[in-house]
N, C-alpha and C positions, 0 to 999 in steps of 0.2 A: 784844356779840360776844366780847369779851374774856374775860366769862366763860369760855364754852367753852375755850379756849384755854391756861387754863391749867393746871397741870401735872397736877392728877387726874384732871381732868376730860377731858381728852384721851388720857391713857393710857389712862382706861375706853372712850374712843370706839374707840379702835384697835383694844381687846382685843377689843370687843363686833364690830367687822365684820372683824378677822381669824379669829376663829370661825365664822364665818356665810359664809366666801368660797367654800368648794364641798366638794364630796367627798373625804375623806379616798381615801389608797392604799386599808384596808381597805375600803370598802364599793364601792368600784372592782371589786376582787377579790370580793369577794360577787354583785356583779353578774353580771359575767364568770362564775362557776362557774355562776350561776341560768341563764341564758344558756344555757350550754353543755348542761346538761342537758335545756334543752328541746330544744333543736334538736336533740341527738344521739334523742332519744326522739321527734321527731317524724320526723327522718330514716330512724329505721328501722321505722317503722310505715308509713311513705309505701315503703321496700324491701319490707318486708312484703308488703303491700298487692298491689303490683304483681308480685311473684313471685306469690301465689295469684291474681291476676288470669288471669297467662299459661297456669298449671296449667291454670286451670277453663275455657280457650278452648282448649287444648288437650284437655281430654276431654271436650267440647261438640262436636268435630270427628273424635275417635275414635267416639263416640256414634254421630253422626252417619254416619258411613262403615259402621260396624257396623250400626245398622239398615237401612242398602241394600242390605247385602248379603243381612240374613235377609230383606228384602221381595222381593228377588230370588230367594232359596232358594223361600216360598212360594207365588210365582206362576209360578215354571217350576221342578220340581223335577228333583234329578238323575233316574237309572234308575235304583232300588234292587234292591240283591244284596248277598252275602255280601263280596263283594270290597269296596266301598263301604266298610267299618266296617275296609278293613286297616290302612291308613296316613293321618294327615292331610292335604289339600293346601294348601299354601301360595304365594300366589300374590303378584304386584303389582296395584293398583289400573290399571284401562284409562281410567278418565274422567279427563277431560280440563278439568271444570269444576271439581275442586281443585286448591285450591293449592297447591303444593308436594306432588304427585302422588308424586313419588317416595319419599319420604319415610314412605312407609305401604304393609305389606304386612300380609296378610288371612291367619288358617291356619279349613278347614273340616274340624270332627271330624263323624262322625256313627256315632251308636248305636243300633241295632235298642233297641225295645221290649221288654221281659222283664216276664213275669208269676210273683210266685212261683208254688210250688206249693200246690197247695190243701188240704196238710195243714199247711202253715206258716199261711198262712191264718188257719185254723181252731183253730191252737193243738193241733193233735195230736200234733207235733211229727213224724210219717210221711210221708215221701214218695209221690207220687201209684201210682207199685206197689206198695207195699206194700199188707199187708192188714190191714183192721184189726181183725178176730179178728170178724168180722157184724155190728159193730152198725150203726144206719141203717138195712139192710138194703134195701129197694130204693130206697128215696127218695134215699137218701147216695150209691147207685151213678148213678142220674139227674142227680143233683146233682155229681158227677164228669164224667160225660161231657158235661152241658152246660157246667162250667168248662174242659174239656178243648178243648170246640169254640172257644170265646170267645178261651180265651188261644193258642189256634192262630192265629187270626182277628186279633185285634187285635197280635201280633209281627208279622204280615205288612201291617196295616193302617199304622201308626202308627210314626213314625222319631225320631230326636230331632238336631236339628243342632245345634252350637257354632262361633259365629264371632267369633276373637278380632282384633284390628282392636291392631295393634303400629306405631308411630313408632320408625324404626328408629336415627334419632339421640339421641333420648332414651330410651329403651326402654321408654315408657310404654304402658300395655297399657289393653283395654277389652275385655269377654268378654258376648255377646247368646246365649241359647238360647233354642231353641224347638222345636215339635212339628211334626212334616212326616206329609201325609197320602195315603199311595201309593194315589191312585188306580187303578193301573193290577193292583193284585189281586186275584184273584178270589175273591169270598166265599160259600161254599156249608152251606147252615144244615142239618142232617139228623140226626135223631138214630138 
């Protein structure tokens, strides 16, 4: 045992496990930066995250409110007229089975059907009075006044509603269109 003990041979003992006794400051500090970078980078991917979380349940619920209101447009439609197409209306939700009801109001636009003219059409660049110096000749004038009937017929048939579906605390918006079909017109074919 003695060996050991004596004076080289124990200076190298000591040098050898006071090397070996733990982590330096620097790789303390390496750690701690490693460290930090991840957490801050998973911290804000887990922020991330749950902000487009709340977005996408939020326009899951605009969605949602907006197509109620077109499946409502389509199974009871208004009374269409010229007046219909003045102003948009805007309104509060009435149901009582969302949440946070208040919170969402609805605006309904609606737009008569327009057909062009049938020398746009056709690339003639002349409107439906105009004349187009004979050619065609009868068939083109048949061929007018059956466009003439149709697109009479279908502005009076066919509507087009917009319903946008706004959270009035966020101001996030959601916009459904569709085609509304007034039954209540009368359609008379005759040439």
């Amino acid at each position: 045992m003695k060996f050991f003990w004596n004076g080289k041979v124990k200076n190298k003992m000591l040098a050898l496990s006071t090397e070996e006794s733990g982590f330096s400051l620097l790789e303390i500090m390496i750690a701690l930066f490693v460290f930090t970078i991840f957490f801050t980078a998973f911290g804000t991917s887990i922020g991330f995250n749950l902000f487009q979380s709340t977005l996408m349940k939020e326009r899951i619920v605009l969605k949602e409110l907006c197509q109620r209101k077109i499946n409502e447009l389509v199974i009871s439609p208004p009374a269409f007229g010229p007046g219909l197409t003045m102003k948009p209306e805007t309104k509060k939700f009435e149901d009582k089975d969302i949440e946070n009801v208040d919170d969402y109001i609805y605006t309904i636009e609606y737009k008569q059907f327009k057909l062009p003219d049938m020398g746009k059409i056709m690339g003639t660049g002349k409107e439906e009075g105009e004349e187009g110096g004979g050619s065609g000749g009868a068939a083109a004038l048949i061929q007018k006044k059956i466009y003439g009937i149709a697109k009479k017929h279908m502005e009076r048939l066919i509507w087009q509603a917009k319903v946008t579906v706004e959270n009035k605390i966020s101001k996030n918006k959601f916009t459904l269109s569709t085609w509304l079909y007034n039954s209540k017109a009368k359609v008379k074919i005759s040439i």
